[in-house]
DSSP file (Angstrom, degrees, kcal/mol; ACC not computed):
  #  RESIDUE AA STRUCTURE BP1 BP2  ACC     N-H-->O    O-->H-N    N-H-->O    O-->H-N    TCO  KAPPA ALPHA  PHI   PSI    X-CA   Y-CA   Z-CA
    1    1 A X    >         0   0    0      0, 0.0     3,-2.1     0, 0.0     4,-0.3   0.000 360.0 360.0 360.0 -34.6  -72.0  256.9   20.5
    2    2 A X  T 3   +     0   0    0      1,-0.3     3,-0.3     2,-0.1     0, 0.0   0.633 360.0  41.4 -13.5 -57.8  -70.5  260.1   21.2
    3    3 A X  T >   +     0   0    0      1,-0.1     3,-0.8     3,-0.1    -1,-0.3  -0.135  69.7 117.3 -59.4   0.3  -67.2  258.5   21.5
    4    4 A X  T <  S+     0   0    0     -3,-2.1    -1,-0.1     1,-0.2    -2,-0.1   0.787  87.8  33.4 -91.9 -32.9  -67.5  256.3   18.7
    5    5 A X  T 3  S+     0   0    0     -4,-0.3     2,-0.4    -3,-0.3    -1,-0.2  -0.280  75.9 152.5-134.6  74.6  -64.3  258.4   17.0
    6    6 A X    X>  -     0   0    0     -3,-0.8     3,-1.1    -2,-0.1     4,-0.5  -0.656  63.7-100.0 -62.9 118.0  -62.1  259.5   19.7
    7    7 A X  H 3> S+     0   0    0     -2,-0.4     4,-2.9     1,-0.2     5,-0.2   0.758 128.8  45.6 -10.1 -60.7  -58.3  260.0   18.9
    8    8 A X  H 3> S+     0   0    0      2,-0.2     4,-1.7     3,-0.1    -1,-0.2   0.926 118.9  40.8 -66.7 -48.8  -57.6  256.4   20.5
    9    9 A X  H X> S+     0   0    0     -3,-1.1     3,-3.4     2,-0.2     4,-1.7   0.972 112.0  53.8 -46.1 -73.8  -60.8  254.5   18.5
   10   10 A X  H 3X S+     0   0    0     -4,-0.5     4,-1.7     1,-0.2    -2,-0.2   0.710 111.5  43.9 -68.5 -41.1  -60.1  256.3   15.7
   11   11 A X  H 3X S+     0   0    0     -4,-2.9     4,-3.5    -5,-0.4    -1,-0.2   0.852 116.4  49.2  -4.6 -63.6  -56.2  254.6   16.3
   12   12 A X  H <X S+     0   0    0     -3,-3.4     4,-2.1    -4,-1.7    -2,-0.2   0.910 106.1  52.2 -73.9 -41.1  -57.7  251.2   17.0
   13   13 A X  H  X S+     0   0    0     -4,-1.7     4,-1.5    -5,-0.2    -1,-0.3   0.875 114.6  44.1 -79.6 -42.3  -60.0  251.3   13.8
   14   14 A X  H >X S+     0   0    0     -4,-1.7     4,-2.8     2,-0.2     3,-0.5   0.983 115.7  52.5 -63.6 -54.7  -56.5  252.2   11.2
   15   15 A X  H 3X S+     0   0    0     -4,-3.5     4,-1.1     1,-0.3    -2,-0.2   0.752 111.9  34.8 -82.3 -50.5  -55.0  249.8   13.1
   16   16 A X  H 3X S+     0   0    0     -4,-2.1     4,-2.0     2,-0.2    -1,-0.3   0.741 116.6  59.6 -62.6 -38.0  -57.9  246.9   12.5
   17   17 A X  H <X S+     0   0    0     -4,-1.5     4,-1.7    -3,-0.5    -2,-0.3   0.949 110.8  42.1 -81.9 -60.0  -58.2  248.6    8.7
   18   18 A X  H  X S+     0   0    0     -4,-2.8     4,-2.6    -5,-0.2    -1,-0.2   0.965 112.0  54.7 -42.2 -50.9  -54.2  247.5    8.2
   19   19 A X  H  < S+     0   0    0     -4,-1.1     4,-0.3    -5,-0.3    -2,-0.2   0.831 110.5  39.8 -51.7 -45.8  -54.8  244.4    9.8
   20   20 A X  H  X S+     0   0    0     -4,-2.0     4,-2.5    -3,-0.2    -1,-0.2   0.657 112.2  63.6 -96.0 -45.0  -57.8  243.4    7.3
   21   21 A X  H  X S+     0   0    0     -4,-1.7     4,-2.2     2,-0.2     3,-0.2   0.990 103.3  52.6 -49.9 -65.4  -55.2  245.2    4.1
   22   22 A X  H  X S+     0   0    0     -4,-2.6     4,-0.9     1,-0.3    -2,-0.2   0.694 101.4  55.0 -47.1 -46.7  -52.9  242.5    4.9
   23   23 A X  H  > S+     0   0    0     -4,-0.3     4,-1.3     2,-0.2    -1,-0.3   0.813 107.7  49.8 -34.0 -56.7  -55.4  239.9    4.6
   24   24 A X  H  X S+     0   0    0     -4,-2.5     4,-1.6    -3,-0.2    -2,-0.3   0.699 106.4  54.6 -51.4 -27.7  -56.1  241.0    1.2
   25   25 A X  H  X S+     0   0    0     -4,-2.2     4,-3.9     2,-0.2     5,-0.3   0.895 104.1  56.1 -80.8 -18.9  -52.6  241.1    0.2
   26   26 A X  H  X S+     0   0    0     -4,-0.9     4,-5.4     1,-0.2     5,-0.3   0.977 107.4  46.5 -45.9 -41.3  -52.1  237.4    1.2
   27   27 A X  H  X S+     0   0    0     -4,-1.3     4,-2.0     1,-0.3     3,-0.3   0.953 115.5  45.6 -71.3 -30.8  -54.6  236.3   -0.7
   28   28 A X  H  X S+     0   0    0     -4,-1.6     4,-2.9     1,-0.2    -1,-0.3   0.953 119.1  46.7 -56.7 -52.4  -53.2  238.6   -4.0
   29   29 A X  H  X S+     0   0    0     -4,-3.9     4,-2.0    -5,-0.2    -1,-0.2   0.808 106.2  54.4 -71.1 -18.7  -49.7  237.3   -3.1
   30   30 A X  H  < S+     0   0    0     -4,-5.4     4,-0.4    -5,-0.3    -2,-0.2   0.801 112.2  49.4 -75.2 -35.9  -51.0  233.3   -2.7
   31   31 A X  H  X S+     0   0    0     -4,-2.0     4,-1.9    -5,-0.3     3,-0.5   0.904 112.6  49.2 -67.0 -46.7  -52.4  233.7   -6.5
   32   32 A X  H  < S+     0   0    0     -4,-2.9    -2,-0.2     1,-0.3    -3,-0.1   0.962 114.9  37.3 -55.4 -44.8  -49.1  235.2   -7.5
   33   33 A X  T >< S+     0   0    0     -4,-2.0     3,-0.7     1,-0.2    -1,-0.3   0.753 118.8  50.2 -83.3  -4.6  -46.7  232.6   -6.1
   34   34 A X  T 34 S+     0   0    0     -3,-0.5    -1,-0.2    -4,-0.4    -2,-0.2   0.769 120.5  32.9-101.1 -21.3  -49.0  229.6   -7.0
   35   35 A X  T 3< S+     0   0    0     -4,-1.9     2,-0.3     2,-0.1    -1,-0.2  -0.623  94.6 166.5-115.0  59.5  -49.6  230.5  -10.6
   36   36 A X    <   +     0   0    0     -3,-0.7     2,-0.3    -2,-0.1    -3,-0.1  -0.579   9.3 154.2 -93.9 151.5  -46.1  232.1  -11.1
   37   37 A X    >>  -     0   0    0     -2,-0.3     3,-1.6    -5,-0.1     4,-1.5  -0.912  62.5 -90.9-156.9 165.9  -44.7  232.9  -14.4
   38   38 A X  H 3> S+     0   0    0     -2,-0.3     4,-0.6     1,-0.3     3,-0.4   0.869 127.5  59.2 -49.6 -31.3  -42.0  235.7  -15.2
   39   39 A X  H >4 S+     0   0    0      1,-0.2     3,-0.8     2,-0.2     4,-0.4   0.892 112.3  46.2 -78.3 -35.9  -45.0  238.4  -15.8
   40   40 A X  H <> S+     0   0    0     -3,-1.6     4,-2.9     1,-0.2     3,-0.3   0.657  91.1  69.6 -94.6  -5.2  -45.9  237.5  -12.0
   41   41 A X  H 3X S+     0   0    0     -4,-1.5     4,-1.3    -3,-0.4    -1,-0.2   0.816  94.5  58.7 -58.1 -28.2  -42.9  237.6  -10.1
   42   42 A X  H <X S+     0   0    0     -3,-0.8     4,-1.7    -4,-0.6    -1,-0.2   0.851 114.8  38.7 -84.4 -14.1  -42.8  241.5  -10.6
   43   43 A X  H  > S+     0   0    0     -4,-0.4     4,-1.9    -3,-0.3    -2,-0.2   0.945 111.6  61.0 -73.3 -53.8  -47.0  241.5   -8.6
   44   44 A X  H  X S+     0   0    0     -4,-2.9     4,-0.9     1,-0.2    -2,-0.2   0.755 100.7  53.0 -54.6 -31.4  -45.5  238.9   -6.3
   45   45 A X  H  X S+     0   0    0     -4,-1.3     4,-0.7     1,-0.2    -1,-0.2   0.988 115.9  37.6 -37.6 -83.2  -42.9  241.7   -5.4
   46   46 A X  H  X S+     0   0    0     -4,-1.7     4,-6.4     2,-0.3     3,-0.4   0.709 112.0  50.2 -47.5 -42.8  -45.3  244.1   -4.5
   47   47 A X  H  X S+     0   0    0     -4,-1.9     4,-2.6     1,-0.3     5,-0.4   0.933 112.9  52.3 -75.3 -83.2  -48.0  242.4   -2.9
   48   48 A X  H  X S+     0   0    0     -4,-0.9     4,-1.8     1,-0.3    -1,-0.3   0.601 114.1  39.5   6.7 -58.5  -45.4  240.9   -0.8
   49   49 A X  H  X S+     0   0    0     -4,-0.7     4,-2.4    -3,-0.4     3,-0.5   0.964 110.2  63.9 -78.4 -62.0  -43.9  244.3    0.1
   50   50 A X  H  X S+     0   0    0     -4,-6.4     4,-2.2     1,-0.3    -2,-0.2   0.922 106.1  46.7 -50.1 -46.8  -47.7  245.5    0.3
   51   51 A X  H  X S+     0   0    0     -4,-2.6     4,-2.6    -5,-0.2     3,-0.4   0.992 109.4  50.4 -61.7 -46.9  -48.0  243.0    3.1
   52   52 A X  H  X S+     0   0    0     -4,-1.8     4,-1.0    -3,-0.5    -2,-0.2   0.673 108.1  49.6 -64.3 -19.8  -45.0  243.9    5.0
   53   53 A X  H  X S+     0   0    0     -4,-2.4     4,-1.7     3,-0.1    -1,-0.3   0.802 114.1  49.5 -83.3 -22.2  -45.7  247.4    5.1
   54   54 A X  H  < S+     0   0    0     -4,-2.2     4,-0.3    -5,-0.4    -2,-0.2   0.916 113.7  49.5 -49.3 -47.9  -49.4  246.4    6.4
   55   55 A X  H >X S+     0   0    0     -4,-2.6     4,-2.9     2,-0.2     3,-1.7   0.957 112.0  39.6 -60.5 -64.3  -47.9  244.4    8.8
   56   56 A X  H >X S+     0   0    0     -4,-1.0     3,-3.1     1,-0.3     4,-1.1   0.928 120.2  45.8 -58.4 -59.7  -45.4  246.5   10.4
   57   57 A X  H 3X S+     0   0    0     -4,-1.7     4,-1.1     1,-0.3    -1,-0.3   0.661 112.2  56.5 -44.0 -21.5  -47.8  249.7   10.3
   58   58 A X  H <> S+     0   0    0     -3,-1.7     4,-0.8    -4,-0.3    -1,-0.3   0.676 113.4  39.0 -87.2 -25.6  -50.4  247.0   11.7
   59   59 A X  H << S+     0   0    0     -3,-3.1    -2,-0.2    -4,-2.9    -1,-0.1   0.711 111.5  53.9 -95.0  -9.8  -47.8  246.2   14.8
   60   60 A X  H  X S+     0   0    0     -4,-1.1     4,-2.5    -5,-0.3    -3,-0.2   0.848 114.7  39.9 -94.1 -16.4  -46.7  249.6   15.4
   61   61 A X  H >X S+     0   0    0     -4,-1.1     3,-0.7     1,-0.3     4,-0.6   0.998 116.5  52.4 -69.6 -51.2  -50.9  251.2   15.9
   62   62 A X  H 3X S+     0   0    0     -4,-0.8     4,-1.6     1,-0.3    -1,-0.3   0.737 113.1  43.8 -98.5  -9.5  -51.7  248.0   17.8
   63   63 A X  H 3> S+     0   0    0      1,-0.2     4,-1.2     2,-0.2    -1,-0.3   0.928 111.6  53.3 -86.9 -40.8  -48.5  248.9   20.0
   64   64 A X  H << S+     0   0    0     -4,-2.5    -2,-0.3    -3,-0.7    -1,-0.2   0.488 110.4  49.7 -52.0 -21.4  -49.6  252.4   20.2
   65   65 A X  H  X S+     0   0    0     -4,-0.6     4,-0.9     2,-0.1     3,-0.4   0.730  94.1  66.2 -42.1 -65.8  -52.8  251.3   21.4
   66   66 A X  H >X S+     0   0    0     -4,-1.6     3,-3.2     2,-0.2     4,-1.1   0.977  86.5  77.6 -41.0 -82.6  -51.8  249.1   23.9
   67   67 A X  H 3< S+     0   0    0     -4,-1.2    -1,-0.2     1,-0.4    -2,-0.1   0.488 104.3  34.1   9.6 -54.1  -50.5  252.2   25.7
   68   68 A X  H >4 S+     0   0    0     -3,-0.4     3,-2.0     1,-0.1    -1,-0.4   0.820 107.1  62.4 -93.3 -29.9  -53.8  253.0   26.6
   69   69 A X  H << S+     0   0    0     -3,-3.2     9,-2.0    -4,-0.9    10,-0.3   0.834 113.8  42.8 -68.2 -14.8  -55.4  249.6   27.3
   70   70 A X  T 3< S+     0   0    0     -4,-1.1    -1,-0.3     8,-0.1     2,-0.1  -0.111  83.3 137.0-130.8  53.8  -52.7  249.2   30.1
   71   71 A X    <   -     0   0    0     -3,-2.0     8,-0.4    -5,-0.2     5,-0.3  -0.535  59.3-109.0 -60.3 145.4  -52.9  252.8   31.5
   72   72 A X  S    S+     0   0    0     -2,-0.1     3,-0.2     3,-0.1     2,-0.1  -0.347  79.4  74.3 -76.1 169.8  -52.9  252.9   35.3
   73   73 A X  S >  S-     0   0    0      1,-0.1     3,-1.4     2,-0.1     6,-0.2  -0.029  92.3 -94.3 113.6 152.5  -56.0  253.7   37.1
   74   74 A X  T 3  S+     0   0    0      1,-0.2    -1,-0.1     5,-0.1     9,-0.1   0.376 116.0  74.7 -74.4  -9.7  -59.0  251.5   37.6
   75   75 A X  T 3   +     0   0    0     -3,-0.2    -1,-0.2     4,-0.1    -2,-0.1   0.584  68.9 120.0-100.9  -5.4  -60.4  253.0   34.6
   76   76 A X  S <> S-     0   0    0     -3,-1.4     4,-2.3    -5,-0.3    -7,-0.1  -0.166  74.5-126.8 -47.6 157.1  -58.4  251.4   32.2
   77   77 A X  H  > S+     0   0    0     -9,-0.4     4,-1.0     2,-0.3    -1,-0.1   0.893 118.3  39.6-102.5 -50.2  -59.6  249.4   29.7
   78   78 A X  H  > S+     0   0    0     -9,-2.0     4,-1.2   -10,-0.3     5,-0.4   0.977 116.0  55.8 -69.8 -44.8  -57.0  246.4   31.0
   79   79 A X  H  > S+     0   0    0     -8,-0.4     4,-0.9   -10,-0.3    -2,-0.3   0.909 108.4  48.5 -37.7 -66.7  -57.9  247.5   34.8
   80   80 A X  H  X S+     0   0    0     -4,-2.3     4,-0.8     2,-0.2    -1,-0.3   0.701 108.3  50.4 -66.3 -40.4  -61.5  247.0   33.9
   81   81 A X  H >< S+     0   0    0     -4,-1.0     3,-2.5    -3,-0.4     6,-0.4   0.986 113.3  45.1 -33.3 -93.7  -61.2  243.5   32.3
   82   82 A X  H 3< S+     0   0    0     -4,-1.2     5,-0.2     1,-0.3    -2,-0.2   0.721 112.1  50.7 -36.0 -21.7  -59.1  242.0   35.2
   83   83 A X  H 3< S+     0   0    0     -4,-0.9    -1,-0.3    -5,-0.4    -2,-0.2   0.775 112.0  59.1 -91.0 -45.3  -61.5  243.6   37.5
   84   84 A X  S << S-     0   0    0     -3,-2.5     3,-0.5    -4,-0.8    -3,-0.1   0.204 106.6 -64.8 -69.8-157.8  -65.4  241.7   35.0
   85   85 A X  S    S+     0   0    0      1,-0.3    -4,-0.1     2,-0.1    -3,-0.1   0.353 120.3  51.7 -57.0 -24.6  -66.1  238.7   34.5
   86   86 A X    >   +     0   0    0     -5,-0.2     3,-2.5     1,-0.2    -1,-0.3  -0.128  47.2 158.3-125.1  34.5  -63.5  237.4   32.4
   87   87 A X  G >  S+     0   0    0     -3,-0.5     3,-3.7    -6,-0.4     4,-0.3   0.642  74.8  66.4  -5.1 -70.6  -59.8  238.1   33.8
   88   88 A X  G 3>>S+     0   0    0      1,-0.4     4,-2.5     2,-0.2     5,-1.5   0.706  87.6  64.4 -47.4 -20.1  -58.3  235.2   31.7
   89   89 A X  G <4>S+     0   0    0     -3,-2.5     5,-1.7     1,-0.2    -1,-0.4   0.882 114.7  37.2 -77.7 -14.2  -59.1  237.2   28.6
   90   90 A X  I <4>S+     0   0    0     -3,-3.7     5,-1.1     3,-0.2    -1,-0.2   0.890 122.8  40.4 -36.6 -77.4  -56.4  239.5   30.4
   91   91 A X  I  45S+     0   0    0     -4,-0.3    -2,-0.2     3,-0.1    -3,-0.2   0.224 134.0   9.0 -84.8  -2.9  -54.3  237.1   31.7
   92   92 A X  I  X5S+     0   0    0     -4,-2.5     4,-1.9    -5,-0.2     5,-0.3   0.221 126.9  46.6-122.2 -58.8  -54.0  234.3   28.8
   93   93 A X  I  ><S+     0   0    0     -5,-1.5     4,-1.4     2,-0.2    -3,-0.2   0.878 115.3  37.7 -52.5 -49.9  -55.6  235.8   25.8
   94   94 A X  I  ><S+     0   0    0     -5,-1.7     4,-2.6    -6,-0.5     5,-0.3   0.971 115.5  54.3 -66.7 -56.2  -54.4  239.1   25.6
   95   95 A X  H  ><S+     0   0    0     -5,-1.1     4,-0.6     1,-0.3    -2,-0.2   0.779 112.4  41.4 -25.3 -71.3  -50.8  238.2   26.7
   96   96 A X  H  X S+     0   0    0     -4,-1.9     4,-2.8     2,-0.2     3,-0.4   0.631 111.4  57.1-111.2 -53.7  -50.4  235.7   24.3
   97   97 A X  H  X S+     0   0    0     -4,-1.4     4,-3.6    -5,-0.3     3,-0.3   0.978 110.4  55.8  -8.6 -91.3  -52.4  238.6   21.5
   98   98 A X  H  < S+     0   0    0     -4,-2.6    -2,-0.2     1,-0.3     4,-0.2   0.568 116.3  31.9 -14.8 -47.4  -49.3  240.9   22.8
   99   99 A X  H  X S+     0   0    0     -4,-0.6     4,-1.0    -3,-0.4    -1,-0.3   0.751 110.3  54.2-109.1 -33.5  -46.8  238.5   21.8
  100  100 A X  H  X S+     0   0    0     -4,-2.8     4,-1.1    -3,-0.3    -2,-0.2   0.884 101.6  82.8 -69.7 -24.7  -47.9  236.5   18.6
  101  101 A X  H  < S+     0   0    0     -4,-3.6     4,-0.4    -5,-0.3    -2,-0.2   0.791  80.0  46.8  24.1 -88.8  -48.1  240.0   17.8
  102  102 A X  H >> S+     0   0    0     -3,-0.2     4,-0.9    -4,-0.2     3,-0.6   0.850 100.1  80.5 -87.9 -37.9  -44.4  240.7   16.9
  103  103 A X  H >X S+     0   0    0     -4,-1.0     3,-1.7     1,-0.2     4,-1.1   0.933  85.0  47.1  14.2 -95.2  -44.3  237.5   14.6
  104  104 A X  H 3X S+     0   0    0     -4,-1.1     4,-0.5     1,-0.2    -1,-0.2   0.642 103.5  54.1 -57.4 -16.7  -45.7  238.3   11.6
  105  105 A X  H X> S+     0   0    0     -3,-0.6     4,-2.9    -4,-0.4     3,-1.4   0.918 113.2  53.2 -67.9 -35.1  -44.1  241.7   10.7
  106  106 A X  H <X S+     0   0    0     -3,-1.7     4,-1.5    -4,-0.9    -2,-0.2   0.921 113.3  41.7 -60.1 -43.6  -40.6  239.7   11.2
  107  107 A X  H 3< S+     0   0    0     -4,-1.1    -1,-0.3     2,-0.2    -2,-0.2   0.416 107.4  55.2 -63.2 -17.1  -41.5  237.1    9.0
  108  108 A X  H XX S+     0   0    0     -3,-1.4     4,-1.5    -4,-0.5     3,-0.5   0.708 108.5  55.5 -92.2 -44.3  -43.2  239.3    6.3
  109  109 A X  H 3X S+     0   0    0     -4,-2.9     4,-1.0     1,-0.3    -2,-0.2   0.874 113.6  40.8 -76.9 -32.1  -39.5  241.1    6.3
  110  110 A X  H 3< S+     0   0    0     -4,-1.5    -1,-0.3     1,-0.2    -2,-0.2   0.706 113.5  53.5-104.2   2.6  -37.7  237.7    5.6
  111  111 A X  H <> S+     0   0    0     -3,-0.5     4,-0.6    24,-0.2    -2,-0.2   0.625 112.7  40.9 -96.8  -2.6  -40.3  236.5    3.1
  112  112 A X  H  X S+     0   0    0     -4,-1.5     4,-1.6     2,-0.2    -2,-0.2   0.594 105.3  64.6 -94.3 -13.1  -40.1  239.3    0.9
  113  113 A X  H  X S+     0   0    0     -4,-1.0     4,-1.5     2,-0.2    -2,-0.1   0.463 103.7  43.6 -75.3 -10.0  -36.9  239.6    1.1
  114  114 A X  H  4 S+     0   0    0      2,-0.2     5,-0.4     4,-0.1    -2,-0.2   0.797 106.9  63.8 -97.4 -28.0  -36.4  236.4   -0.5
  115  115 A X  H >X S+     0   0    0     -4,-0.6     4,-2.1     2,-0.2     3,-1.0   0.979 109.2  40.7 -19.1 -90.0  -39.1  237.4   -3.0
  116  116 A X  H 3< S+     0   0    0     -4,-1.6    -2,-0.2     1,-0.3    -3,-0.2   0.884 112.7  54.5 -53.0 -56.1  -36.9  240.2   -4.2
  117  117 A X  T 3< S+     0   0    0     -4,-1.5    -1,-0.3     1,-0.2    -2,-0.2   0.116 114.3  35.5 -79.3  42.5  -33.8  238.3   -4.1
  118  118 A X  T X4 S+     0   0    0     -3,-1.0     3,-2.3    -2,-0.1     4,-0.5  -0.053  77.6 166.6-106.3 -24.3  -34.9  235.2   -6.4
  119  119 A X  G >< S-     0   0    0     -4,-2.1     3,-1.8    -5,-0.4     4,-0.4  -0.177  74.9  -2.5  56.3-139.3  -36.8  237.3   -8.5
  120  120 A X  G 3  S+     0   0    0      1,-0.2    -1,-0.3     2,-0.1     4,-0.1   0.518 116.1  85.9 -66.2  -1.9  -37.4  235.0  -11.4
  121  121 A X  G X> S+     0   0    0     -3,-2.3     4,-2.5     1,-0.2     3,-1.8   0.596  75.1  74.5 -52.0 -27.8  -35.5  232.5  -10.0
  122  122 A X  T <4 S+     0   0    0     -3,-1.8     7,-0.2    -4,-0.5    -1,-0.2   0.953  89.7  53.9 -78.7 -33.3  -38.8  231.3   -7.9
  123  123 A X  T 34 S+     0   0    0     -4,-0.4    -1,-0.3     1,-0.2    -2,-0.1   0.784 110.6  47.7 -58.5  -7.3  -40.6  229.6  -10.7
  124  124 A X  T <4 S+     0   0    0     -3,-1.8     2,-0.4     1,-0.3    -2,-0.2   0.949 106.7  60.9-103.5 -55.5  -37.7  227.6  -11.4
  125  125 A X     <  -     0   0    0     -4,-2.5     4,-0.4     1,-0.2    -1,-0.3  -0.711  53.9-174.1 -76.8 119.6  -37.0  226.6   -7.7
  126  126 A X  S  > S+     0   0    0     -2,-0.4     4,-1.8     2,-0.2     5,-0.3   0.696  81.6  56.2-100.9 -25.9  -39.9  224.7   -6.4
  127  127 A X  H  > S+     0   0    0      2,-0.2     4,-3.1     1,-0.2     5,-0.2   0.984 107.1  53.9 -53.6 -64.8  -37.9  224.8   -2.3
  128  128 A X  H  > S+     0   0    0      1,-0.2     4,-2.9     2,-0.2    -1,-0.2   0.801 109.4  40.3 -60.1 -28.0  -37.8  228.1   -2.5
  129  129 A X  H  4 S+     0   0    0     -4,-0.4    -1,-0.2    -7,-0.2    -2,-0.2   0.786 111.9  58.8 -90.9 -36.0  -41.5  228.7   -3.2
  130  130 A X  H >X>S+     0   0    0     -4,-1.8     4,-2.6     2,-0.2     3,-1.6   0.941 106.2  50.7  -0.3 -93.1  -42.2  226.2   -0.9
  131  131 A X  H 3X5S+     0   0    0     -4,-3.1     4,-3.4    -5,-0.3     5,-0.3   0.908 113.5  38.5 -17.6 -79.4  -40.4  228.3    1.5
  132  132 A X  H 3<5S+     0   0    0     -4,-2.9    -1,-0.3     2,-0.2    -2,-0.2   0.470 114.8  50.4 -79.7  14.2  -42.0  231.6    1.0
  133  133 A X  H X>5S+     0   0    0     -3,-1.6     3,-1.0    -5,-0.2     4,-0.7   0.825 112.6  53.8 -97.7 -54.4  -45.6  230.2    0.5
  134  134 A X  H 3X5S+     0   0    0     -4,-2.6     4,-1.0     1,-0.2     3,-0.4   0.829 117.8  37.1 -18.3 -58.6  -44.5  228.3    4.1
  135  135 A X  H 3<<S+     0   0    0     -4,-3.4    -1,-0.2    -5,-0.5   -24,-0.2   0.693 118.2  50.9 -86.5 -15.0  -43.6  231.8    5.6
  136  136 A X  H <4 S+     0   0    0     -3,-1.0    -2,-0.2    -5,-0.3    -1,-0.2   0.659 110.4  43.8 -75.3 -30.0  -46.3  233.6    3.9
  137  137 A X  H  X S+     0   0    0     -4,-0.7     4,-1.2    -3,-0.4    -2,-0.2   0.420 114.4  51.7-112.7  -8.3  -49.2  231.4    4.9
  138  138 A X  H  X S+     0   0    0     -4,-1.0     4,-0.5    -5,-0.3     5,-0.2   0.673 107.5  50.4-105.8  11.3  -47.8  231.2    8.6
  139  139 A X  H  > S+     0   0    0      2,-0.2     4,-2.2     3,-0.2    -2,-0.2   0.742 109.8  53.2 -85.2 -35.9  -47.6  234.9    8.8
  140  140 A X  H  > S+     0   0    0      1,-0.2     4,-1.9     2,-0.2    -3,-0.2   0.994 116.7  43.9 -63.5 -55.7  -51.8  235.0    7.3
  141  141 A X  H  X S+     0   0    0     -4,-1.2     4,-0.8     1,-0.3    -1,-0.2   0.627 112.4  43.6-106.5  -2.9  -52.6  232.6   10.2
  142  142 A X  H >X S+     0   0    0     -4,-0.5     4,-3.5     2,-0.1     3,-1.0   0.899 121.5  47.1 -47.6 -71.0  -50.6  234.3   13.2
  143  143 A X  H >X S+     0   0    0     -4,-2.2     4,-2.9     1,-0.2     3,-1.5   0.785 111.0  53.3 -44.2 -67.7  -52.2  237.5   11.6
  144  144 A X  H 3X S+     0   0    0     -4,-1.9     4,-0.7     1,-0.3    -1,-0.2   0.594 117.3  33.1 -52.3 -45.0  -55.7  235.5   11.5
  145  145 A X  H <X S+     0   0    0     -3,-1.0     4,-1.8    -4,-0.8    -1,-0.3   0.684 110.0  61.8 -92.7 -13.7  -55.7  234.5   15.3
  146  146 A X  H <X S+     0   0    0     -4,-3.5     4,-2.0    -3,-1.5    -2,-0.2   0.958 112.0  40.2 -84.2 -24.7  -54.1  237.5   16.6
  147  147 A X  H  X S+     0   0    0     -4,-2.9     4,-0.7    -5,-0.5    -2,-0.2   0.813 109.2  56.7 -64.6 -21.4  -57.2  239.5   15.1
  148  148 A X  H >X S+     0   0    0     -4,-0.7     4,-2.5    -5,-0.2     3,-1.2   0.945 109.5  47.8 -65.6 -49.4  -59.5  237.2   16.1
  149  149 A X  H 3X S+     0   0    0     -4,-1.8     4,-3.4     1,-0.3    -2,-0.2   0.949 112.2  52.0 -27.3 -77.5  -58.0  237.7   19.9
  150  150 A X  H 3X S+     0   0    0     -4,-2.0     4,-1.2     2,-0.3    -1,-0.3   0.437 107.3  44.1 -42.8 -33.5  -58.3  240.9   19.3
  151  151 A X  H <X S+     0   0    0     -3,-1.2     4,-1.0    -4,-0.7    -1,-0.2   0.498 114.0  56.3 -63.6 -42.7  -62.3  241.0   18.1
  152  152 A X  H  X S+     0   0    0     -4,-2.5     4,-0.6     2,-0.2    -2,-0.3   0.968 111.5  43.4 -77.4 -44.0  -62.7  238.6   21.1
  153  153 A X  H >X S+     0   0    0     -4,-3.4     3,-3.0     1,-0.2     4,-1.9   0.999 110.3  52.1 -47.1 -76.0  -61.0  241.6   23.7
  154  154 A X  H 3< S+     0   0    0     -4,-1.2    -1,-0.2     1,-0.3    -2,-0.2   0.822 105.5  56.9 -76.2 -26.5  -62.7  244.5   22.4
  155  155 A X  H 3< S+     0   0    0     -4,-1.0    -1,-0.3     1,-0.2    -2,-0.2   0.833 102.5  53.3 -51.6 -29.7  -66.0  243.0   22.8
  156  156 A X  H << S-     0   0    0     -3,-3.0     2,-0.3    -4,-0.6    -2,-0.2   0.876 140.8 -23.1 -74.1 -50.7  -65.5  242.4   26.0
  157  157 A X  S  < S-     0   0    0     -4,-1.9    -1,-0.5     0, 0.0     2,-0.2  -0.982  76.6-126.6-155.4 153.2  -64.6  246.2   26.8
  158  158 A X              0   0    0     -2,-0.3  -149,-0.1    -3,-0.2    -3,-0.0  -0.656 360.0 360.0-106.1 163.1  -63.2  248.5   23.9
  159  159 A X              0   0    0     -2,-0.2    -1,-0.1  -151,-0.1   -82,-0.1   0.351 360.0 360.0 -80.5 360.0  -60.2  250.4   24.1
């Protein structure tokens, strides 16, 4: 327990706390664009922006993180993993964590950006809103399993 907010926890836990922010802005940004009118394009902005700054701050801790989970030495956190019961969670899970990863912040940057340029435009174009609810809702569910990944790792051994 001692340990429970060490520089690197304490890291892991903003990191998880972004992750879970992001979530909440989908769902604020899924009301906006599905019951849009002029008055809601200008929340749709934000929440929209509000994700993409989650996101990206949510990919650059969890990268900062990594840093220590694949420190050398046998006492690393990845070291230790490969070492139990469970490699794969190493060797499929994590990998695959690493790299669905870098998604969603890219995808948050080109669906708000389309946000802001159509403005009020999006109530009118039902393709475009399409679009970004399409880029919105695969960005929630990349986000969704790579925290779940991520919940399934640190149980096994914590960073």
């Amino acid at each position: 327990m001692a340990d429970l907010f060490t520089p690197v926890s304490s890291l892991a836990m903003f990191h998880g706390f972004m992750g879970l922010l992001f979530i909440i802005f989908y769902s604020g940004a899924m009301v906006r664009l599905l019951e849009i009118t002029k008055g809601s394009v200008k929340m749709l902005k934000y929440t929209t922006l509000g994700m993409t700054i989650s996101i990206w701050i949510t990919s650059f801790t969890g990268l900062v993180t990594y840093i220590f989970y694949r420190a050398s030495g046998p006492e690393s956190v990845r070291s230790r993993i490969l070492a139990g019961d469970f490699p794969w969670l190493h060797e499929i899970v994590f990998e695959f964590k690493e790299h669905a990863g870098m998604y969603p912040p890219i995808i948050m940057a080109v669906a708000t950006c389309l946000v802001w340029y159509y403005g009020d435009g999006i109530f009118k174009d039902k393709k475009i809103k399409k679009i970004i609810a399409a880029l919105l809702t695969l960005a929630f569910l990349l986000t969704l399993v790579v925290f779940g990944l991520g919940a399934l790792v640190t149980k096994v051994e914590a960073v």
